[in-house]
N, C-alpha and C positions, 0 to 999 in steps of 0.2 A: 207677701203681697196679697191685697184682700181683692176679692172677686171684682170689685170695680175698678179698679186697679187692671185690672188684667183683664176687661175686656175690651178697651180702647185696639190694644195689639192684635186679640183674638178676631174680632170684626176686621181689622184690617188686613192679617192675615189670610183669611176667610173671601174677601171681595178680593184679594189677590188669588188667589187659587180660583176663583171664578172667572175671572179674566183672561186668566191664562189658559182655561176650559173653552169659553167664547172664542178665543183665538185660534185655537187648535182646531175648532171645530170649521172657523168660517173662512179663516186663511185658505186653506186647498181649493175651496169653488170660488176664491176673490178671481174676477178680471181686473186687472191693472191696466189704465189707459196709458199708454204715452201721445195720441194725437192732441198736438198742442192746443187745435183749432177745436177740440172738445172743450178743452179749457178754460176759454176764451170767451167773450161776451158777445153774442152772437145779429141777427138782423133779428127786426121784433115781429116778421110775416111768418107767419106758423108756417106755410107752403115752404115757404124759400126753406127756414130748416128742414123742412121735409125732405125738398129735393136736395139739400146738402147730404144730410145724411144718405139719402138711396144714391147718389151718386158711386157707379162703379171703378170710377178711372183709377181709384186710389189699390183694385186689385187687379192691374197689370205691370210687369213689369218685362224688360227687353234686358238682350246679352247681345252682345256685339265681339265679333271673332274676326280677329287681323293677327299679321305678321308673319302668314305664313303662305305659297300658294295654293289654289283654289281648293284643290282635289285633296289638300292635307287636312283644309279647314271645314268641306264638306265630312271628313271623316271624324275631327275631332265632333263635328254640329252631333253626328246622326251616334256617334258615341256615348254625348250627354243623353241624347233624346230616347237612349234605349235603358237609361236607368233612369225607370220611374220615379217620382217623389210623390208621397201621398201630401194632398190639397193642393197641388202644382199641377198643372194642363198645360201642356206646350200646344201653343196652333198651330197651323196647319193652310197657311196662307193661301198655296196652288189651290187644296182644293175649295178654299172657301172659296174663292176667286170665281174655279169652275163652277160651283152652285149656285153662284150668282150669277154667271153667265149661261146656265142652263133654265136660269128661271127669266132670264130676259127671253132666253131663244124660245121657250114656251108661251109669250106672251108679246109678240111680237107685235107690234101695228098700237102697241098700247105707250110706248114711250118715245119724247118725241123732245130734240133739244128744246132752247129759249128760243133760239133765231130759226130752227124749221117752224113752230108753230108762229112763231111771227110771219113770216112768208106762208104758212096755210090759212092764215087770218088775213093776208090784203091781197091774196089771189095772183102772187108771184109762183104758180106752178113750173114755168119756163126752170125758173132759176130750182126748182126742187127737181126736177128731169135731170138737168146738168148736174147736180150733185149727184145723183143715182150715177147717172153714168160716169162721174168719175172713180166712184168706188169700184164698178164693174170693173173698171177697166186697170185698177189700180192691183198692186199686190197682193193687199190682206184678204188673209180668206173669211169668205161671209159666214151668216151664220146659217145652219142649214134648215131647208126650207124657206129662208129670207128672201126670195124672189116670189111666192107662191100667196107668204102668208103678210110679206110687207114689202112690195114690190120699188117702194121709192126707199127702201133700206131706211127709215127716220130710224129706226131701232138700231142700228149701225152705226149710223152717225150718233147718238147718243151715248153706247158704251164708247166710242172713242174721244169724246168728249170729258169723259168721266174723269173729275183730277185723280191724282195717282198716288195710293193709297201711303207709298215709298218710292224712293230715289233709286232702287236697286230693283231687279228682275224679281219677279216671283217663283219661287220653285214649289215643289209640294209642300215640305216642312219649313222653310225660313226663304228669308230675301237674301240675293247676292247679288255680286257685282257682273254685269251684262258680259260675256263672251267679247272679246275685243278689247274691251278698256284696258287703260294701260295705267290706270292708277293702281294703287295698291288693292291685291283683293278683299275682301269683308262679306263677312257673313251676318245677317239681322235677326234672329230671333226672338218671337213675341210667346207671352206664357200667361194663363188667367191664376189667379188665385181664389180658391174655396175658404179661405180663412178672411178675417180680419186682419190687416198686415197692422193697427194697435192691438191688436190682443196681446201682449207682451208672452206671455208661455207658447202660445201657438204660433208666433211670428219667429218669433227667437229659435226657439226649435227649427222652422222648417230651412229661415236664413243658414243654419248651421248645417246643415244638412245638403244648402244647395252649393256653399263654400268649398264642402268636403268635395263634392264633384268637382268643381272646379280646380283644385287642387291638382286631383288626381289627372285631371285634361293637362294642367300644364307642367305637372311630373312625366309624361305618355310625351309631351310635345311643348320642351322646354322655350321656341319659339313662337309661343302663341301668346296673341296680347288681347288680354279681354276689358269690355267697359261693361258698366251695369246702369241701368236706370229705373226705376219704380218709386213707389211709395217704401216697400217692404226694407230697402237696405235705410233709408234715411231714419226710419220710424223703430226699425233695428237699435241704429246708431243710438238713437238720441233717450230709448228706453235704458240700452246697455250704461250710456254711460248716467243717465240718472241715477239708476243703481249702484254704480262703481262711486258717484259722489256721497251717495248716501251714507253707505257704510263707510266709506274711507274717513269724508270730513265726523262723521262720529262717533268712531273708533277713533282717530283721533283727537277730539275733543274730549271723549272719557276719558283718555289716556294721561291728557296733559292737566285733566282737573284730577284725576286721582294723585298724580306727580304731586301737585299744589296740596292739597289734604296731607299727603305725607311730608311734605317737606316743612309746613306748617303745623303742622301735629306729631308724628312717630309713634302714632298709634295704628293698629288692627280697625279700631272700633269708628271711625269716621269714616274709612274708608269704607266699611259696610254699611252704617247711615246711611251715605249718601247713593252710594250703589240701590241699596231700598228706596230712596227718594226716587231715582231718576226712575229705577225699572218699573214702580207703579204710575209714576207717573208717563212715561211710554206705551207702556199697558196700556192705560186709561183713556190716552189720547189716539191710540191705535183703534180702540176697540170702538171708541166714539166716531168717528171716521167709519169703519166700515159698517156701522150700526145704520147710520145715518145717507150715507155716500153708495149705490147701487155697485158703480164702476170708478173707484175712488184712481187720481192722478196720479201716477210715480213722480212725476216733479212734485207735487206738494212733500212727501215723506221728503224731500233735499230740502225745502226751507225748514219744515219738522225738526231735519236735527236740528235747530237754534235754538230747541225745547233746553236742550242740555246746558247750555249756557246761561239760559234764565232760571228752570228749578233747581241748579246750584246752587245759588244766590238764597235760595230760601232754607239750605243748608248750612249755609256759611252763618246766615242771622241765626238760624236756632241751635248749632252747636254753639259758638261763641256767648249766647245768651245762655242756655241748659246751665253750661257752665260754670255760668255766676250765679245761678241759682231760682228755684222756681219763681222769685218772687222779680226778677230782672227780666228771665223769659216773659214773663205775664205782660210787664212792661213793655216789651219789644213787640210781643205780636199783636197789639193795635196797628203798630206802624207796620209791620209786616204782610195783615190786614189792606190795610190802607192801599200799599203798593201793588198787592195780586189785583185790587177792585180798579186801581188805574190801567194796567195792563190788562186785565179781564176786556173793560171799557172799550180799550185801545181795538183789541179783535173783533169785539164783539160790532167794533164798524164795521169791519170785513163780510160779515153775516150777512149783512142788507145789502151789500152791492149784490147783480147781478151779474157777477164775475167766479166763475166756478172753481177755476185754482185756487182763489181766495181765499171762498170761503171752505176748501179743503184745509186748506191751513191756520183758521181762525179756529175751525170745531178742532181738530188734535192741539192746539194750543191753548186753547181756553180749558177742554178738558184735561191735559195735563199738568198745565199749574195748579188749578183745585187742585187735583191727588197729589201735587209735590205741597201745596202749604198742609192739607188736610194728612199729608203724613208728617212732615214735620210738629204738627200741633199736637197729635196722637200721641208717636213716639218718641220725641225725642227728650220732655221733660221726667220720664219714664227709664229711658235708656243713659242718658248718662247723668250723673250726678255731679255733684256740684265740686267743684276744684278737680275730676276727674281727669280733665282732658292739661296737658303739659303744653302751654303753647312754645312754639319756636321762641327763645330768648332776642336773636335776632331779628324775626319779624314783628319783635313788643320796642323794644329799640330802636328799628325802622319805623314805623307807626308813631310811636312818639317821638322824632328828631321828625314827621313831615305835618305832625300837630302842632309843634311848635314856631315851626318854619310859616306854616299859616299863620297861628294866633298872634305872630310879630311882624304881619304886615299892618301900617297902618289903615283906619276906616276909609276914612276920604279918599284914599291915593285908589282903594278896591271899589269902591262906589263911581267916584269918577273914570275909574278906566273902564266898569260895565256900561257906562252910560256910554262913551266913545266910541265902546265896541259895537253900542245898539245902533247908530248912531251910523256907523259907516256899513254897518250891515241889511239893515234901512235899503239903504243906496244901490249895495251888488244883490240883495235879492230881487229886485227888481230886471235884473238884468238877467233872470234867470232863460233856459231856453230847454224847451221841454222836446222829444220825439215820441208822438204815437206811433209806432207800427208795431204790429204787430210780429216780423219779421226777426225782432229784435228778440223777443223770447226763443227762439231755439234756430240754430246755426248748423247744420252740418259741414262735416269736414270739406277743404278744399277739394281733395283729391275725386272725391265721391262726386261733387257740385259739375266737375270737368269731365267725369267721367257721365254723368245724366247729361249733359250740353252738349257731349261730341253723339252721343246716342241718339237724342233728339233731332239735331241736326240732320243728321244722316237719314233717322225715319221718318223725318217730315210730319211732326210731331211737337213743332212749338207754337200749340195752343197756348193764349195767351192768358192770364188768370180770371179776366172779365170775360165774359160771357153774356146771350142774349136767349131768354123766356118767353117763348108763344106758350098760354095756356088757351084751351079751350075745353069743353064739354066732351067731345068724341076726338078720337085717333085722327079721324079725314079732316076736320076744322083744323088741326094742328095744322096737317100737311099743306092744308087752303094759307090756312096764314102766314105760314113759314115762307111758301110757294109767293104771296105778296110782297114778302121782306127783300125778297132776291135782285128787282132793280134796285132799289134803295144800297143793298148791298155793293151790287155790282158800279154804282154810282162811286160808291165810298172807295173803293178799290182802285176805280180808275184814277180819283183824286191821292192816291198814295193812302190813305187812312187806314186801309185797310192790307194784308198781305194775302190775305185767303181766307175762307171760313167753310164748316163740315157741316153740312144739315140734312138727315133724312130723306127729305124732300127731294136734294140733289137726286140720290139713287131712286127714289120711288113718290113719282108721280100721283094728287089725291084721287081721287075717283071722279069724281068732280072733272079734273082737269081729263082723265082718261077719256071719259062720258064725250068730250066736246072734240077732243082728239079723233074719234070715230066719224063724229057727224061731220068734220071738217073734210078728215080723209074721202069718206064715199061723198062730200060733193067734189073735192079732188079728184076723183077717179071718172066722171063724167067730163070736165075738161078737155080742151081738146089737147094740149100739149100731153096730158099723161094718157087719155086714149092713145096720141100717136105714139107713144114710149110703150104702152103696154104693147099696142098691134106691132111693134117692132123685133118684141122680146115674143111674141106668139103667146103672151097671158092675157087671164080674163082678170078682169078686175075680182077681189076679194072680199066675201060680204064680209056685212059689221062683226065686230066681235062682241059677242056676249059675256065672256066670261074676261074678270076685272082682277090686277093684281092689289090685293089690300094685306096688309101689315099681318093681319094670321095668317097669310100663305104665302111671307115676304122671309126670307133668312139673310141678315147680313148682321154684320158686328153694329152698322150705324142704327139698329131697333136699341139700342143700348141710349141713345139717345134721348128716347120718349119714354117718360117714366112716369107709373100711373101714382097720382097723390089722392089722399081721402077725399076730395070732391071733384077734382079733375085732372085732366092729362097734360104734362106739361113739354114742350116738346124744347131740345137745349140746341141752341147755333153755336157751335165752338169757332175758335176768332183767334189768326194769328197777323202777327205784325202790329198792333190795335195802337192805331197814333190820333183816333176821332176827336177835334175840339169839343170843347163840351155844351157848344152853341146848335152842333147836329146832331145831338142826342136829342132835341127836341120833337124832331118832325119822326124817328124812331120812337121815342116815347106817347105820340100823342094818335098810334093804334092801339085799337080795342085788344086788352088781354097780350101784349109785346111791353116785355122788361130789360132792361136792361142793368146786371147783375155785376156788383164789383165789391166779391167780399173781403178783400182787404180792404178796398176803402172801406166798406160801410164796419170792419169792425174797429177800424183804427179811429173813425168817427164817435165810435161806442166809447174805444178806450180815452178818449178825449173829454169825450163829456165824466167818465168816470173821472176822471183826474181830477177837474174842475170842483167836480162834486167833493172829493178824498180833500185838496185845498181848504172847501168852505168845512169839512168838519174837523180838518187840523185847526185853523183858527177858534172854531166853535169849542174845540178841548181846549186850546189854552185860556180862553174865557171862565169857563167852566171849572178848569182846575185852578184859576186863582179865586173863583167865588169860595169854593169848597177850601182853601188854604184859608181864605180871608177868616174864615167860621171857626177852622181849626187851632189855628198857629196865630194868627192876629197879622196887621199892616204891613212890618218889617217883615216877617219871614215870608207872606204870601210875593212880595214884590221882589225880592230877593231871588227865590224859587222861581217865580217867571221870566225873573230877568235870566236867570241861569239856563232855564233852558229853554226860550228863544237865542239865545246865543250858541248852543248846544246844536240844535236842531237848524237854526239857519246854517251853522258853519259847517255841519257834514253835509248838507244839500251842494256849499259854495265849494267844497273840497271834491264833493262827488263831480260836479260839474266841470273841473278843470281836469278832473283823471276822464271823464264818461266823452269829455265836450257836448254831449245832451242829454238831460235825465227825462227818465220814463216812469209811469205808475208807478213802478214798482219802490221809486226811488221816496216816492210820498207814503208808500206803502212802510219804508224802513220808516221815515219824520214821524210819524205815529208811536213805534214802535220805540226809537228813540227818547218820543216824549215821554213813555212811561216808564222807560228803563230812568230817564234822568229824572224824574219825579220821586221813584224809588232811591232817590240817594239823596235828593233834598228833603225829604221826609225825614229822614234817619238822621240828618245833619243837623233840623231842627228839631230833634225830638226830646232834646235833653238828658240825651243816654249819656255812657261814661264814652267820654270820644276817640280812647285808644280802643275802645272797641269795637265802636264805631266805624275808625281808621278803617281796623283789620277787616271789617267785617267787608264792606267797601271796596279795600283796593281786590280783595280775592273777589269778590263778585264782579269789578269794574273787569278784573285779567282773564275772567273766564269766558263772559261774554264777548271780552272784543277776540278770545282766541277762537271761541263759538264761530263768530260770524266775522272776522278777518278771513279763517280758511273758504267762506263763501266767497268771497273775493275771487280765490283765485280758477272758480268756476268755468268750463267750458262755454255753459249758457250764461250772455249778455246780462239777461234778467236779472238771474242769481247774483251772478258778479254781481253789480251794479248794488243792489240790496243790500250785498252781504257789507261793501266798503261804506255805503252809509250806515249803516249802524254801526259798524264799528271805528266809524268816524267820530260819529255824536257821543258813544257811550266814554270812548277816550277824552272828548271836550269834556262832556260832562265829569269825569271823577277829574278832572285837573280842577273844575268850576267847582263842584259840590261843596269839599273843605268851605270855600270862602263865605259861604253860606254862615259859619259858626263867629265868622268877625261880624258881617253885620245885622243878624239877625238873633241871635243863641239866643240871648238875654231877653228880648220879647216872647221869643216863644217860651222861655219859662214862665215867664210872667202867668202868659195862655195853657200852659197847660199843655200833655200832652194827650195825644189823638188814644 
């Protein structure tokens, strides 16, 4: 073999060993996202993703202890809470509670409900006396000093006013169930997290770790019944099992196309082929992805394996061609050419959307086809020689009894039954019925969903997904505008719209509002009704307070709230029960700097308009590919070919539809994908090659792909599914449609020439 000869191999050996170096090296520092909502195509206000991203909720998570009584479940509590976890913080409720109620007792005279300052502003003092003295005279004990430093107790009446953080007592380490109840006891524990619960190595680790505790609590105390709720167990789940599909559906897919190579072959030497086909091209497509991709998706690497099922295909063409010899190979890979640039084409739409999984899955597929055609081209007129390869006798006798089975149907009866088919197909796509949510792309397990819902419940903690945005300049404007929201709020509440809502502002009055609360106070305190209550109680009235509580010298979980972004501070009203028409969103939206925030809608609005979009350039490609057929192939075969696979590509949408009952992007995303898989087998039909090779070449390409992407099917995530049964819908219509291609068209396209 002369030196040119031998360097096709050597370069390709060479940029495989390089890859394999790139990967080793960049694999260990990869972060692997599993959050879906990363994925996802987002709101288009730089802010808003700002505050998505700085949003904390996503690192807390609660454990919930029942089944046992009190004093068992306080020991199991204080048992977990003394084996640390590193990036896990258990809180500590009691005493946040008391720090909060030590920094009220510190600043006394400065907070003051809705309806006492309403009553300090229209000079109802009487009616402020009588509430003093009914606390006086009432059980709860005051706060100390609260006679001296806020003699009408407003600071009093305002922490009891305060909604309640949980439905259970507070203790120092967790909430429980109050002394007396006769329901079942429970215990609430709340924990922060110092990790990202997507970082997949750091999530995963620390869930395993809090599992193994768990374990051991209900081996110590076999009737203890625990629930969980967080971000970290769902984002767990849904990474674990991406992983678990990843490798299983392509482990098995190697498995079953290596099966097919041997049972079609009985050779050593294909079976290594194509194992060199698929592993550079994986390489390739891996290494493009994290070249390009900071924090690449572990869902995209599950539509990734369907890599497998298509750079087979390029295997199947160029052994069966090598075969017959370099001068038949030469022949084939124009068409084979042809079909990576439709498929290329097909992905490279994915690119431009602004849909991040997407385009995760576009770059590992675009680049790994190149490396599977650009190995096949390389090696494989090189590696096997001509008459080399023994095909199965059976599968040349199968192939030729379903070539002839085609070639003896008549023209007319295959022409008029495509037009019939077009014809009534017309008809049910129009009746198609699409779902954007985004809800649909990833599902956590039941058990988990009831286990977050009875947790929730309990901790009074169902925040609703929408949410409301005061931005202003400074911390105090926040608190001013939040503090405006509140009749409006309290409005909507009474009308049932509302069930509750958490604002800053509740716990910590602006300055602003403090400043006015003093001047109101000392003219209160000259009155005559609160003179006569003070000269009662033998106190002197109280001067002004100078010193103001503001947000740096404020400690509560709800500063969590108000999150500073690159130009301003944005302050968040969390919202449960949220039932508001969308008629009173108006007189909320039409304050200065007040949003009103609802990112599932607004992404499922995203993915709608993507769909729309993904539609007009599914029709745009099939224009396109019959201009480009018309060029190639000539009249007959371009019309042929369209007509094959709009019938191809309608009929897996109408098949998806009756198994899905609604299809999603994603399902337009397979119609694409589709159209180039079935382009690639009208090509080959018309290309005037020998057609038992053709057959062969075909049916093992058609059985690999639909084995590829049938196992996507049976996917845990909606998405996947849904994807994986349309393509392997249309790639099944299509090799049943392909053949017929060669009744009405063969003969023009030789006439034309081939590609």
């Amino acid at each position: 073999m002369s030196w040119r000869a031998k360097l096709p191999p050597a370069l390709w050996l060479f940029t495989t060993a390089l890859l394999v170096l790139y990967l080793l090296l960049k694999l260990p520092g990869t972060a692997w996202n599993s959050n879906i909502t990363a994925a996802m195509p987002g709101t288009a206000a730089p802010w808003q993703q700002q505050l998505l991203q700085q949003n904390q909720s996503s690192r807390h998570l609660s454990l919930m202890l029942s089944g046992m009584p009190l004093a068992e479940l306080r020991a199991a509590a204080a048992a977990l809470q003394q084996q640390p976890l590193n990036k896990l913080h258990w809180l500590q409720p009691g005493k946040m509670l008391h720090q909060l109620q030590q920094q009220y007792q510190q600043h006394q005279a400065l907070l003051a409900s809705p309806a006492a300052l309403q009553q300090l502003q229209s000079g109802q003092y009487q009616a402020l006396v009588d509430a003093a003295w009914q606390r006086l005279l009432g059980p709860a004990p005051l706060l100390h000093g609260a006679l001296q430093q806020d003699p009408l107790l407003l600071t009093q009446q305002f922490i009891e006013q305060q909604p309640q953080i949980s439905a259970l007592q507070p203790r120092q380490a967790w909430f429980e169930t109050a002394a007396g109840n006769t329901d079942q006891p429970v215990i609430l524990l709340y924990a922060n997290l110092s990790i990202d619960p997507f970082d997949r190595s750091a999530a995963s680790a620390l869930a395993l770790a809090l599992q193994q505790q768990l374990q051991q609590l209900q081996q110590q105390w076999p009737a203890l019944q625990l629930a969980r709720s967080g971000v970290l167990f769902h984002a767990v789940h849904a990474a674990d099992n991406a992983a678990f599909e990843m490798q299983f559906y392509g482990t098995i897919s190697l498995l079953a196309i290596l099966l097919l190579l041997w049972l079609n072959f009985s050779s050593i030497k294909p079976l290594l082929l194509a194992l060199a086909v698929l592993s550079f091209a994986t390489l390739s497509g891996l290494a493009a992805v994290l070249w390009l991709i900071p924090q690449p998706h572990i869902l995209a690497l599950v539509f990734a394996t369907t890599l497998i099922g298509i750079a087979i295909d390029y295997s199947f063409h160029g052994m069966l061609a090598a075969n017959q010899g370099r001068h038949y190979f030469s022949a084939m890979l124009p068409s084979l050419a042809l079909g990576l640039l439709t498929t290329l084409l097909g992905y490279f739409t994915l690119t431009v959307l602004p849909f991040a999984l997407l385009n995760q899955v576009a770059i590992f597929m675009c680049a790994g086809l190149i490396a599977a055609f650009i190995s096949v081209w390389l090696l494989f007129p090189l590696c096997i020689a001509p008459q080399s390869l023994k095909v199965n006798q059976r599968v040349l006798r199968c192939c030729a009894a379903i070539s002839h089975a085609y070639a003896a149907l008549p023209r007319n009866i295959v022409l008029g039954s495509a037009l019939v088919s077009l014809v009534l197909l017309a008809g049910l796509l129009s009746q198609l019925r699409f779902a954007d949510d985004v809800r649909l792309f990833n599902q956590s397990p039941a058990a988990l969903l009831a286990e977050e819902q009875q947790v929730r419940t309990l901790g009074k903690q169902q925040w609703d997904s929408r949410f409301i945005v005061v931005l202003a300049d400074t911390a105090q404007q926040v608190l001013q505008r939040e503090t405006a929201l509140q009749p409006l709020l309290q409005q909507w509440q009474q009308q049932g719209w509302l069930s509750g809502w958490q604002a800053l502002s509740q716990q910590l009055p602006a300055q602003q509002q403090q400043d006015l609360l003093q001047q109101q106070l000392q003219r209160a305190y000259q009155s005559g009704p609160v003179q006569h209550y003070l000269a009662q109680l033998q106190l002197k009235p109280p001067p002004a307070i100078t010193q103001r509580l503001l947000p740096d010298n404020f400690a509560s979980p709800l500063l969590q709230q108000m999150l500073p972004l690159s130009e301003q501070i944005a302050g968040v009203i969390l919202l449960s029960g949220v039932a508001v028409p969308q008629q009173a969103l108006a007189e909320l939206t039409a304050m200065p700097q007040v949003y009103w925030l609802d990112p599932i809608a607004d992404t499922n609005k995203v993915l709608a308009q993507l769909r729309q979009q993904l539609s007009q350039w599914l029709l745009l490609a099939l224009v396109v590919t019959l201009l480009i057929l018309l060029w190639r192939r000539g009249l007959a075969a371009a019309c042929g070919i369209t007509l094959m696979l709009v019938i191809a590509v309608g009929g897996a949408l109408l098949l998806s539809q009756l198994l899905q009952q609604q299809l999603n992007i994603f399902n337009l995303v397979a119609a694409l994908l589709v159209l180039a898989l079935a382009l690639d087998y009208g090509v080959f039909f018309t290309a005037g090659l020998n057609k038992a090779g053709v057959y062969q070449a075909v049916m093992l390409s058609a059985l690999t792909s639909c084995l590829a992407f049938g196992l996507l099917s049976f996917s845990q995530t909606p998405a996947v599914a849904g994807f994986g049964f349309t393509v392997f819908s249309g790639v099944a219509l299509a090799a049943l449609l392909a053949p017929l291609l060669t009744v009405v068209s063969v003969k023009e396209s030789k006439s034309c020439g081939t590609l």
